[in-house]
matplotlib code that plots the C-alpha trace (Angstrom):
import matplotlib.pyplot as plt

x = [5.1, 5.9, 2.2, 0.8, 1.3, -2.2, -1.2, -1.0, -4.2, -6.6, -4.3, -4.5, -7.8, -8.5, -5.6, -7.1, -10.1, -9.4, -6.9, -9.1, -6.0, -5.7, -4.1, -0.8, -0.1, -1.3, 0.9, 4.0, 3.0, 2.7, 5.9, 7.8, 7.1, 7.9, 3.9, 3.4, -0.2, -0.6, 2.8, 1.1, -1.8, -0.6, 2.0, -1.1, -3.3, 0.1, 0.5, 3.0, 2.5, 5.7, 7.3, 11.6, 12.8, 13.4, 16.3, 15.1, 14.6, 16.5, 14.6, 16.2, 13.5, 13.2, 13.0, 11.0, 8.5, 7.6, 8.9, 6.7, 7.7, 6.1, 8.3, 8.7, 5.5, 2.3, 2.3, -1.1, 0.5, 2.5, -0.5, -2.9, -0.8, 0.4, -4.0, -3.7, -1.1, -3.2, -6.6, -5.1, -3.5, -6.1, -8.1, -6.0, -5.0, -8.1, -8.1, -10.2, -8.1, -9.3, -9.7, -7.3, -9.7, -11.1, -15.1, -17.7, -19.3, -22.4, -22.3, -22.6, -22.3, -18.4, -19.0, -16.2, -12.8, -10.7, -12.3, -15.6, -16.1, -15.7, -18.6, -22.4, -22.8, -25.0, -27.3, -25.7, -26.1, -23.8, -26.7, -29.4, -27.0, -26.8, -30.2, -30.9, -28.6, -30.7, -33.9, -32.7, -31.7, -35.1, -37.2, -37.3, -37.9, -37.0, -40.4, -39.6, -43.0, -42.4, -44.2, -47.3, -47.2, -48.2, -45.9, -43.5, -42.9, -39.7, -40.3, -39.3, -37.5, -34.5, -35.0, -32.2, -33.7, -33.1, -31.6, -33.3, -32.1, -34.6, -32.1, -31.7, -28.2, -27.3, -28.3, -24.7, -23.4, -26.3, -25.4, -21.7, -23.1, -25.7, -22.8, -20.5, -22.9, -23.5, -19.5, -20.0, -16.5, -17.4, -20.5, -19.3, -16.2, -18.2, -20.8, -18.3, -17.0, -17.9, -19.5, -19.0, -20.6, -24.0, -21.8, -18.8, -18.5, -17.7, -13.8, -14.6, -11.7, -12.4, -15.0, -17.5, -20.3, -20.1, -19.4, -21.8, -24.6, -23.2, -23.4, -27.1, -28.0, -26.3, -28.2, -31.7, -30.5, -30.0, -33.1, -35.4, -38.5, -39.4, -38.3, -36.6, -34.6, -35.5, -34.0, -30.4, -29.2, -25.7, -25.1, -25.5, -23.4, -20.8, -21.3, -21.4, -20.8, -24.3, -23.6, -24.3, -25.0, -21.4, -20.4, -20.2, -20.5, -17.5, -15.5, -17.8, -18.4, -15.0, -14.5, -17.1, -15.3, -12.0, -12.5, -15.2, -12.9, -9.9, -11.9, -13.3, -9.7, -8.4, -11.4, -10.8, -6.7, -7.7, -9.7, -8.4, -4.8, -4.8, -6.4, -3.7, -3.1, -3.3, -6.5, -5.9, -6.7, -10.2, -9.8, -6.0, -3.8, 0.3, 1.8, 5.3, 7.0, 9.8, 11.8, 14.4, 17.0, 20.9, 21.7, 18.7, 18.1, 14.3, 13.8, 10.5, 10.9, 7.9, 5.6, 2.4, -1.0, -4.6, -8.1, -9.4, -7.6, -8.0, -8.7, -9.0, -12.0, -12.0, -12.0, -8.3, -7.7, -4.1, -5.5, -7.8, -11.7, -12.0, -10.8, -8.1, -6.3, -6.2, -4.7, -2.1, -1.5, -0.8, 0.7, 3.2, 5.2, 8.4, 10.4, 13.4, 15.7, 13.3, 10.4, 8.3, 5.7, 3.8, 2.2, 0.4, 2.9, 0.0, -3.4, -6.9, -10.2, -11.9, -10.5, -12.9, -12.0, -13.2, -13.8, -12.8, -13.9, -11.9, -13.3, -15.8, -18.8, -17.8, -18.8, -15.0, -16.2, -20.0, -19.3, -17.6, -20.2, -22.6, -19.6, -19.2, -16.3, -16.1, -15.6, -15.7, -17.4, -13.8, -10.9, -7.8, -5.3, -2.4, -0.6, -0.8, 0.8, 4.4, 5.6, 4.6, 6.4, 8.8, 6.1, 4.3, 7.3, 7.7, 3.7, 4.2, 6.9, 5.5, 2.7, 4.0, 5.9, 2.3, 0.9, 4.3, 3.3, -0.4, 0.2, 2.9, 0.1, -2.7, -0.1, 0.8, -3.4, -4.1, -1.4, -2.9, -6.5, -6.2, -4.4, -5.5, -7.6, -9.7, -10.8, -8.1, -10.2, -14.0, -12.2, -11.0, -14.1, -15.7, -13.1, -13.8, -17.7, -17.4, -15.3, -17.4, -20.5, -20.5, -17.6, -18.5, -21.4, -20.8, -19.2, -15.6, -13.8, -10.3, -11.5, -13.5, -10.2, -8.4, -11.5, -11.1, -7.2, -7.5, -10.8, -8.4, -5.3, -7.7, -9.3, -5.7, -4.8, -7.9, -7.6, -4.1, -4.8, -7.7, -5.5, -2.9, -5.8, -7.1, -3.7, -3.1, -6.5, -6.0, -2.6, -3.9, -6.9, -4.2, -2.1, -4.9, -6.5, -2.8, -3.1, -6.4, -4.9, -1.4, -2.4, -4.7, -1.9, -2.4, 0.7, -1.5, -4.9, -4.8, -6.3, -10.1, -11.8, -15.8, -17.8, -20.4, -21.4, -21.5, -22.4, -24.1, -24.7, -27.0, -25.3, -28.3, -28.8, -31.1, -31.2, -32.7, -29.8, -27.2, -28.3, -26.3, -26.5, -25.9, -25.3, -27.2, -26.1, -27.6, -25.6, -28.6, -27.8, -30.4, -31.2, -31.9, -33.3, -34.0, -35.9, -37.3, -35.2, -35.6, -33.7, -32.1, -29.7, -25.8, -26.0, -27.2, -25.2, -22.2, -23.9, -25.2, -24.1, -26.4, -24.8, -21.9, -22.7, -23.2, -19.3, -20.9, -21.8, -20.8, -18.5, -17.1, -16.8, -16.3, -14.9, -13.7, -12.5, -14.3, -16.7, -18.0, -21.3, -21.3, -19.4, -21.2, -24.3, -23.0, -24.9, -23.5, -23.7, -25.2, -24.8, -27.4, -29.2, -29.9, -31.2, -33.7, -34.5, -35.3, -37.3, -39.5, -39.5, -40.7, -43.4, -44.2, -44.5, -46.4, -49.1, -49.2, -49.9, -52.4, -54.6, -54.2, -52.4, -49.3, -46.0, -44.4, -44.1, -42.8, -39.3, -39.4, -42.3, -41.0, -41.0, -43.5, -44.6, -45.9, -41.7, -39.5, -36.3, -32.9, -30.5, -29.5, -26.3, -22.7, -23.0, -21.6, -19.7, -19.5, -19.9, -16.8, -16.7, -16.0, -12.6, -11.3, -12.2, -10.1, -7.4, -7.0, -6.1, -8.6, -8.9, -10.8, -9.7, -12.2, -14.6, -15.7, -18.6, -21.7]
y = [-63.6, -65.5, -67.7, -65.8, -67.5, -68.2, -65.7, -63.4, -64.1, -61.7, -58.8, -58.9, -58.8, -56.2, -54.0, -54.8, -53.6, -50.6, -49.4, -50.7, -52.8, -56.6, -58.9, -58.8, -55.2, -55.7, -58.6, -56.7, -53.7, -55.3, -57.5, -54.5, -53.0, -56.0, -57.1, -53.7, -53.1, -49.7, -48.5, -50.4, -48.8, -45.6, -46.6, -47.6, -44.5, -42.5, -44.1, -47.1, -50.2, -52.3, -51.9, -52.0, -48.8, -50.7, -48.9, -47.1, -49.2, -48.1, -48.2, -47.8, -44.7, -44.5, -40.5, -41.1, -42.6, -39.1, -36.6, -35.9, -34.2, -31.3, -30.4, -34.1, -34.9, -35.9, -38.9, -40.7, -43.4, -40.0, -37.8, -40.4, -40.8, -37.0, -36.8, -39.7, -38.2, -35.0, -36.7, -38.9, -36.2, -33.8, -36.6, -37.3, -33.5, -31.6, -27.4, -25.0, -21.7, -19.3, -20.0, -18.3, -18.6, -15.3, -14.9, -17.2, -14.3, -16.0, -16.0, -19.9, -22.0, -23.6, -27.4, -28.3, -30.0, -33.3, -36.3, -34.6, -35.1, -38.8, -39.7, -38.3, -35.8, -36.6, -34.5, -32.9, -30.2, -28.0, -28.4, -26.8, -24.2, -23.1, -23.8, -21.5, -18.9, -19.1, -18.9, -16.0, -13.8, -14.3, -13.2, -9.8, -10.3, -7.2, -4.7, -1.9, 0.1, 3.4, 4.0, 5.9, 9.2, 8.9, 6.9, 9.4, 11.6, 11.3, 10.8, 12.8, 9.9, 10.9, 7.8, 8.9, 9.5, 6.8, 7.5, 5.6, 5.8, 5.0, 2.7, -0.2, -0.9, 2.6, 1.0, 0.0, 3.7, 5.2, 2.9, 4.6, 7.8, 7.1, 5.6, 8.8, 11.2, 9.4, 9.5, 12.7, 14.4, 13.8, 16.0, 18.4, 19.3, 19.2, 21.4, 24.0, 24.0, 27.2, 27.1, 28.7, 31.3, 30.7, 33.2, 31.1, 28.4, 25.1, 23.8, 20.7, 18.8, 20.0, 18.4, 21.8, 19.7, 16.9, 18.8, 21.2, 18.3, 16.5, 19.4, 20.1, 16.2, 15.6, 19.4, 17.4, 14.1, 16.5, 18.6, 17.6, 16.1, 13.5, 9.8, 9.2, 10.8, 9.5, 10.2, 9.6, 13.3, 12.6, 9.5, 10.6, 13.9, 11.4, 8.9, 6.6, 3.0, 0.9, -2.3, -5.7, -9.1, -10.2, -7.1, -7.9, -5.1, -5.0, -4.4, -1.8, 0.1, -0.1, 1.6, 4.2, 4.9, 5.9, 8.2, 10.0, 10.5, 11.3, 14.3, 15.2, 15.1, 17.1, 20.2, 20.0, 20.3, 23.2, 25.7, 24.7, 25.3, 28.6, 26.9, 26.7, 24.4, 22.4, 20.0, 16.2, 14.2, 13.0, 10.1, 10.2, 8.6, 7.5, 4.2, 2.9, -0.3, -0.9, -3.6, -5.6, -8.2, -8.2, -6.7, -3.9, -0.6, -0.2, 2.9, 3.5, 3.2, 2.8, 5.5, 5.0, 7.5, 5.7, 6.1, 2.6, -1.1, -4.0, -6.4, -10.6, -12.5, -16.0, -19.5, -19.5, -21.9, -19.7, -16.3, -14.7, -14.8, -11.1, -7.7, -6.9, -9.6, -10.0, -6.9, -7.6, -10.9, -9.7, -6.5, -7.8, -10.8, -12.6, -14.7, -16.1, -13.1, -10.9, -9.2, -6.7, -4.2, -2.0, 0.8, 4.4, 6.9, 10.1, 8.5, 10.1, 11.0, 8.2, 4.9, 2.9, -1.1, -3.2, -6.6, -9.3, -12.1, -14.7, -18.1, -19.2, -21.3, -25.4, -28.1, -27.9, -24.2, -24.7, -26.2, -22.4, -20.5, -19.5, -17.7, -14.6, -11.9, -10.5, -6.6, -4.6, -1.5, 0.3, 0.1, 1.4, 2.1, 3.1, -0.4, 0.1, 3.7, 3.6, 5.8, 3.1, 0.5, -0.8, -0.9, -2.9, -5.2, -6.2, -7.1, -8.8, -11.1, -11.6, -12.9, -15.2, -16.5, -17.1, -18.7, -21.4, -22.3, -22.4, -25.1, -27.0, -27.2, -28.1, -31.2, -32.5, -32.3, -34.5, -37.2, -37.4, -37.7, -39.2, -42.6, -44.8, -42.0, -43.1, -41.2, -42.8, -41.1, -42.4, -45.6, -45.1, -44.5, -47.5, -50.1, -48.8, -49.1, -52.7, -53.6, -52.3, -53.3, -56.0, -58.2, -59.1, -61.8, -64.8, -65.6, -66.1, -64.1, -64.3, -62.9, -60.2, -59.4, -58.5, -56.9, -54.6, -54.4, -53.3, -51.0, -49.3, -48.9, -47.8, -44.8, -43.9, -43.6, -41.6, -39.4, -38.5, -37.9, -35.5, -33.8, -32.9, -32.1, -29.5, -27.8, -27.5, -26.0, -23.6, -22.7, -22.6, -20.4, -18.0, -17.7, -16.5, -13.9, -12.3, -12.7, -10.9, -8.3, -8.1, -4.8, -3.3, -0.9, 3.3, 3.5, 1.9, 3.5, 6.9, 6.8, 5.7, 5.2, 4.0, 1.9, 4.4, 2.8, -1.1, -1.9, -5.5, -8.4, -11.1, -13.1, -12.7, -9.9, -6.8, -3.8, -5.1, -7.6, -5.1, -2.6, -0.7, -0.1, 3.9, 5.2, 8.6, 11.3, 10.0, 6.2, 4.6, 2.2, 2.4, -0.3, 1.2, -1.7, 0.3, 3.0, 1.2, 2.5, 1.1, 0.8, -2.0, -3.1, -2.9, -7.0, -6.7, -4.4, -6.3, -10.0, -10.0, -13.3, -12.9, -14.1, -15.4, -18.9, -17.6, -15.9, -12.8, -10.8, -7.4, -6.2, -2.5, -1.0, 2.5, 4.0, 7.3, 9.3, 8.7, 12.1, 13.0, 13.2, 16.9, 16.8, 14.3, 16.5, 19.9, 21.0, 21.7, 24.6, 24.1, 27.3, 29.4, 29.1, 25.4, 25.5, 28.5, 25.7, 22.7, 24.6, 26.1, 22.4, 21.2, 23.6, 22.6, 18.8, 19.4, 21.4, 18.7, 15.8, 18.1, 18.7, 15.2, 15.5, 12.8, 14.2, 11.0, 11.0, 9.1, 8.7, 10.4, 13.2, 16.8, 18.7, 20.0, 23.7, 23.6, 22.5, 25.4, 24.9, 25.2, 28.1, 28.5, 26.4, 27.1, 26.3, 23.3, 23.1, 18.9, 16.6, 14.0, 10.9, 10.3, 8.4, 11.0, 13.8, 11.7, 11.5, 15.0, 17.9, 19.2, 23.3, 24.6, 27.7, 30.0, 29.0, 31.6, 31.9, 32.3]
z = [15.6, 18.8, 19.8, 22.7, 26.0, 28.1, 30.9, 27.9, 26.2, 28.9, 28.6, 24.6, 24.8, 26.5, 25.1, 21.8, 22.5, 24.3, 21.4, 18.4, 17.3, 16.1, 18.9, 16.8, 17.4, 20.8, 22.1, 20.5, 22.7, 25.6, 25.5, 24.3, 28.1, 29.8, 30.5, 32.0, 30.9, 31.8, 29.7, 27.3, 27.0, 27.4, 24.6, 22.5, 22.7, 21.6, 18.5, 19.3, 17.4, 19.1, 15.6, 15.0, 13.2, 9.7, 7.9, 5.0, 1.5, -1.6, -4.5, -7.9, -9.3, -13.3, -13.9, -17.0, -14.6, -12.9, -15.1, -17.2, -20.5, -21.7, -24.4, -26.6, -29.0, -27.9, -26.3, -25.2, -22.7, -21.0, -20.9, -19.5, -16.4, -16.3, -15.8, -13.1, -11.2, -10.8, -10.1, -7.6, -5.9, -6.0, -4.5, -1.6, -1.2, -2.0, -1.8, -1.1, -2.0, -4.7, -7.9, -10.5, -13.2, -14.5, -13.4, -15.9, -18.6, -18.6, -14.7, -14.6, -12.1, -12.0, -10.8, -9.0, -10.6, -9.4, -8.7, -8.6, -11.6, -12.0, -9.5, -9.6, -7.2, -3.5, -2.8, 0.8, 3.3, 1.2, -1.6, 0.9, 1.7, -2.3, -2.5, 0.1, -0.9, -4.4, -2.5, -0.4, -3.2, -5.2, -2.5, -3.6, -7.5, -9.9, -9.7, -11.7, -10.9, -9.1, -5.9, -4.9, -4.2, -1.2, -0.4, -1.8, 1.1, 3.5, 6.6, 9.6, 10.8, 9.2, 6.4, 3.6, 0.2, -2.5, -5.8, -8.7, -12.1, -14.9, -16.4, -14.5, -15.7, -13.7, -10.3, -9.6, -10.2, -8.2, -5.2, -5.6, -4.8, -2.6, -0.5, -1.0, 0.0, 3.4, 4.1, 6.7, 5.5, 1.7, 2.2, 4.4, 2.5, -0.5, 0.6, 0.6, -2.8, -4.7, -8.0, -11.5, -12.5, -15.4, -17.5, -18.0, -20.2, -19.1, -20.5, -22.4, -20.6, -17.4, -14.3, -13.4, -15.5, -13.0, -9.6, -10.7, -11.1, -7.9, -5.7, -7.1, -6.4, -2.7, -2.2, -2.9, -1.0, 2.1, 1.9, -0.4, 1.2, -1.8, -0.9, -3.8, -6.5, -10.3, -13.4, -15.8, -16.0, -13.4, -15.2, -18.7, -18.2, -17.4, -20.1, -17.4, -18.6, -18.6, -16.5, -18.7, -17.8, -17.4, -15.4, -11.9, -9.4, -8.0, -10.9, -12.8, -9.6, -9.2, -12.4, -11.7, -8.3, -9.3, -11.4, -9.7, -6.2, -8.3, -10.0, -6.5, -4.9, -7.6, -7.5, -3.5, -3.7, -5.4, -3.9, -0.5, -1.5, 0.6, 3.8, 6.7, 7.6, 4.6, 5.0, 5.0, 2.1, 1.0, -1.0, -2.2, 0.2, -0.7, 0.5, 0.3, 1.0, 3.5, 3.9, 6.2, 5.1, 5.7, 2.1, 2.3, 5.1, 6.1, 4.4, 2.6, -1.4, -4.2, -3.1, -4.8, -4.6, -4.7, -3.8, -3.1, -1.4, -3.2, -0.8, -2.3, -0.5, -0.9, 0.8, 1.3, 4.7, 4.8, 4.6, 7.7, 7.0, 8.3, 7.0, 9.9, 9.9, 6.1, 5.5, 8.1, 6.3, 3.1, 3.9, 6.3, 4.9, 5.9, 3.3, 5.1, 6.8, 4.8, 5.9, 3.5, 4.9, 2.4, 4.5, 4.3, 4.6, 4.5, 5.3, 3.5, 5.7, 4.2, 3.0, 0.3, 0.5, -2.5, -2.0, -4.3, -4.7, -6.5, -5.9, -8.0, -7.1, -6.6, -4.2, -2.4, -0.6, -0.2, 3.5, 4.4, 1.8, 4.5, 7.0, 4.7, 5.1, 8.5, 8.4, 11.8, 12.5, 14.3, 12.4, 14.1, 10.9, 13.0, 12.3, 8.8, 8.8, 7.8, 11.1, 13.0, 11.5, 14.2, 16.5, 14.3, 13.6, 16.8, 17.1, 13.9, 15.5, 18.4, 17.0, 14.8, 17.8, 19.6, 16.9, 16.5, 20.1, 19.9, 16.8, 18.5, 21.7, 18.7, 17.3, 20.9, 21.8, 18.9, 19.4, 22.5, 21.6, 17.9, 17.1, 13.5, 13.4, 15.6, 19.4, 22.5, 25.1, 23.6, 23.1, 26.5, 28.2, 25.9, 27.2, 30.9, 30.2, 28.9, 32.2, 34.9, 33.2, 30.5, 31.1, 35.1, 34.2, 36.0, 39.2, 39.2, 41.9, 40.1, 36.8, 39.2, 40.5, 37.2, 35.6, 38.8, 38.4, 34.9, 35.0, 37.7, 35.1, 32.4, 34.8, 35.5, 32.3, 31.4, 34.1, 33.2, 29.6, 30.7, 32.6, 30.2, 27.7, 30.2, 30.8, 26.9, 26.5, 29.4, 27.8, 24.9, 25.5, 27.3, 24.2, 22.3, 24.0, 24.2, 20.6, 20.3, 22.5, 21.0, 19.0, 21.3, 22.5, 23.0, 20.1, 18.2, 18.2, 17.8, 14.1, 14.5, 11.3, 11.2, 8.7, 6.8, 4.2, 2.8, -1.0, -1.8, -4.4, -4.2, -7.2, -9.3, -12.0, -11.5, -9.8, -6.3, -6.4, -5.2, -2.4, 0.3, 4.2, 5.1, 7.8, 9.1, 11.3, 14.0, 13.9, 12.5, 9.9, 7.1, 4.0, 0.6, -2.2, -5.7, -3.6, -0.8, 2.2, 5.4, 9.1, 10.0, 12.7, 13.1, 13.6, 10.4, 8.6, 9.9, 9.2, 6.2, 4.3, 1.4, -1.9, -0.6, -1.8, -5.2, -5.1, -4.1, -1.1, 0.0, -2.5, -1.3, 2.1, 2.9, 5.9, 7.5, 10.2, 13.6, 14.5, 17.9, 17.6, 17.6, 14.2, 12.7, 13.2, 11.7, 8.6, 5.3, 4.2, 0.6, -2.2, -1.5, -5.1, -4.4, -1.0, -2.2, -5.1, -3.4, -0.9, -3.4, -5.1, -1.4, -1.0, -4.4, -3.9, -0.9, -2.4, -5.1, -2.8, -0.7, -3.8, -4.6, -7.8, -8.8, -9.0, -10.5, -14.1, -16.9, -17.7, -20.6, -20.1, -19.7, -16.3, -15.0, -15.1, -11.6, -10.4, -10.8, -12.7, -10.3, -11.2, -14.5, -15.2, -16.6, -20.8, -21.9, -24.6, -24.5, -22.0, -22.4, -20.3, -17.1, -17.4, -19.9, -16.8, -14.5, -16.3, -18.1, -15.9, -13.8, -14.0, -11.6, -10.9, -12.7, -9.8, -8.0, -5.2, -7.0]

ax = plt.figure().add_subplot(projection="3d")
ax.plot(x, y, z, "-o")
ax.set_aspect("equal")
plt.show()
């Protein structure tokens, strides 16, 4: 380096400074532009260090010395540096995607992997978030006493009833149809299905057993006036799996699910068959995937039929953080000149989304534990539906053209603002501070002079930066809200479907860990916790981040058709014999609690005489389980009205 010349020395300086470079870097700058300080500066803040392009080095690379062989014998010196290689770069590249590795039995906390684990770990704001989360989800510890009976009676508020089984490992499958019955077209259609007669016997490979005990149970969760439902009988007809310690909701009420909409589906095909028109769907919806490349037409192929979406939740930076635009993202993808889109090519009334959560618990994702999964109340499902599939093509396209330009905007913002990684405009504004008010003591009118000619040049700069800062952010903010409106087209929503029910987990075990938010007939969203049922907010409802920290969270959404309010308000007409039931049971209960006797019993105790049985039932023969049902062929067709 050249020694810097005196007339040079002030201009170093105070480049130097302003940039938050050493004086080298600085000089080299400033002669590069000729002594121009204000190309020099700006030169500075964008990243120029007055360096020569230096031709690229050739280095002689050993293979052996990155290669590393799997396949040769065990070799200590290989495998030490294999384990180097991936610390160090898991160290300088760290990720916060899901985790691959199948959910902890013991439901343990996962610490996290790297370079974690080489230091001790701080304590850090991402340990009061989990600490928190923990403290959130014990608040409401695991009381199995039953209520009073006073407390016992529903309300004429319209509060749902709560089912309670007796065995707590039942909660998750109780929850299930809890949620069902609050799904408006579930109960209305269902309310219509005709019943065996108490002469016939009941096939052993058929379903009447369990529509025959659903139809009597969503007939009580309609009319009765008792707060809560107790008891096992649905669950053990069923053989309904009891939920262990490593069974996390999701998956075991997943299991519980399918099957039971799948039997319901098959009974409704049925005895609607002669309906015309043919009535859509309940559960059972078909998809298909299309797709485009030079060597392939866009017609649909693999059809497929299912009841519930699969839908992966995790931390992954690459993948939206709300249900929309997740489904988008992974059923829309382009690879190269192809593009694949898996759509629904005949839609059900109600579509059941289970949520699933892949990332296990780890320092790397405690800083975005507290955001939860966004779902929305409104879904429009017309740009998943395979006969809109050019429309949505050219959305898709246009988006991703949007989203190019709002990153090249994002890259060009932070060359301006970030350089060493350090802040050009704070150090901007610092540099322009120190002139006008530190650098002026004493009184020489020459060094007055240049302080004033350069505090000028600085402001200039700093004004033109913020300039172009503000007309990428205005362009920037434009680009967005055309991409928040890119799909709000009339093509494009003419298939309404509304949230109605939304199943949770704290992360801990027990049956007030896992609850669910209804909704009533009236819009109201309503809380049930074992069978404690209260109303709560749609912020709520639509909020609730509880668990996530601990991997968990809400864990199934259900949604269906939008209703007017006219619809969603029609009654269901139940069969005769178990509205004339639970009235008399009513009257019954009523009389009880006026005379001051207790209705709720033990578990185990026999009914009482002063409750009259319902209508005698169809014999069963045997009661197989509920995944054999779902899979056998359903016969219903010796139904008739009773």
């Amino acid at each position: 380096m050249t020694q810097m010349m005196p007339q040079e020395q002030e201009s170093v300086s105070l480049l130097a400074s302003m940039a938050a470079v050493d004086h080298g870097i600085a000089l080299r700058v400033l002669r590069k532009h000729n002594g121009n300080m204000e190309r020099a500066a700006e030169a500075l803040i964008t990243g120029d260090r007055g360096e020569s392009p230096q031709p690229p080095k050739t280095t002689s690379i050993d293979p052996s010395a990155t290669v590393i062989d799997l396949t040769g014998d065990d070799n200590d010196e290989e495998m030490n540096r294999a384990l180097q290689m991936s610390l160090d770069e898991s160290a300088s590249q760290p990720q916060f995607g899901p985790s691959t590795r199948p959910p902890d039995p013991n439901w343990s906390m996962v610490p996290a992997s790297g370079s974690h684990l080489s230091t001790p770990r701080q304590s850090t704001q991402e340990d009061e978030n989990l600490k928190e989360a923990i403290k959130a989800s014990l608040a409401e510890p695991d009381n199995e006493s039953i209520p009073n009976t006073d407390d016992m009676v529903r309300d004429e508020d319209g509060r749902p009833v709560a089912l309670r089984p007796d065995d707590p490992s039942l909660a998750y499958a109780a929850l299930v149809l809890h949620a069902l019955f609050h799904v408006p077209q579930v109960r209305q259609r269902l309310s219509r299905l005709m019943l065996p007669t108490s002469e016939q016997d009941l096939k052993e490979d058929s379903a009447e057993v369990f529509m025959f005990k659903l139809l009597e149970l969503f007939t009580n969760m309609d009319l009765a006036k008792i707060s809560a439902i107790f008891g096992n009988d649905i669950y053990d007809s069923l053989r309904t799996p009891r939920a262990t310690q490593p069974d996390l909701p999701v998956e075991i009420s997943r299991a519980f699910i399918d099957p039971v909409t799948r039997i319901i589906e098959q009974c409704l095909e049925i005895q609607e068959a002669q309906e015309s028109p043919p009535r859509q769907s309940l559960f059972m919806f078909s998809s298909a995937r299309i797709e485009i490349s030079p060597l392939r037409s866009s017609a649909p192929h693999r059809f497929e039929r299912g009841t519930v979406v699969t839908v992966e939740v995790g931390h992954d930076p690459k993948l939206p953080n709300e249900l929309v635009a997740r489904l988008a993202s992974i059923l829309h993808t382009v690879d190269g000149d192809v593009i694949k889109h898996e759509g629904i090519d005949k839609p059900s009334e109600v579509v059941i989304f289970q949520l699933k959560t892949y990332s296990t618990f780890s320092t790397s994702n405690l800083s975005m534990a507290n955001e939860g999964f966004v779902y929305p109340r409104l879904i429009y499902m017309d740009r998943f539906l395979l006969e809109n599939f050019h429309v949505t093509n050219e959305k898709n396209k246009k988006q991703r053209e949007i989203i190019s330009l709002i990153a090249d905007l994002e890259k060009k913002k932070e060359e301006i603002t970030k350089s060493d990684n350090t802040d050009t405009i704070a150090n901007l504004k610092t540099a322009i501070n120190y002139y006008e008010n530190v650098a002026r003591d004493g009184n020489m009118p020459e060094r007055r002079t240049t302080l004033d000619t350069v505090t000028q040049q600085l402001k200039t700069t700093l004004a033109a930066l913020e300039a172009k800062l503000e007309r990428i952010d205005i362009e920037v903010n434009d680009l967005r809200q055309k991409l928040d409106n890119l799909f709000e087209c009339p093509e494009l929503q003419n298939h309404p479907y509304e949230l109605r029910a939304v199943l949770v987990h704290t992360g801990l075990s027990g049956r007030k860990h896992i609850y669910s938010y209804v909704q009533d007939t009236q819009c109201r969203w309503w809380k049930t916790v074992d069978y404690t049922v209260s109303q709560v907010s749609e912020e709520e409802v639509l909020g609730d981040t509880k668990g996530v920290a601990l991997g968990a969270g809400p864990y199934m959404l259900i949604y269906s058709r939008s209703l007017t309010p006219e619809q969603l308000k029609e009654p269901c007409p139940w069969p005769e014999a178990y509205v004339a039931a639970v009235n008399h049971h009513n009257e019954t209960f009523l009389a009880t609690l006026k005379d001051g006797y207790s209705v709720v019993q033990d578990s185990n105790a026999e009914a009482s005489d002063t409750v009259p049985a319902l209508p005698p039932r169809p014999r069963e023969r045997e009661v197989v389980s509920l995944e054999q049902k779902a899979n056998e062929d359903v016969s219903m067709m010796d139904m008739t009205s009773s």
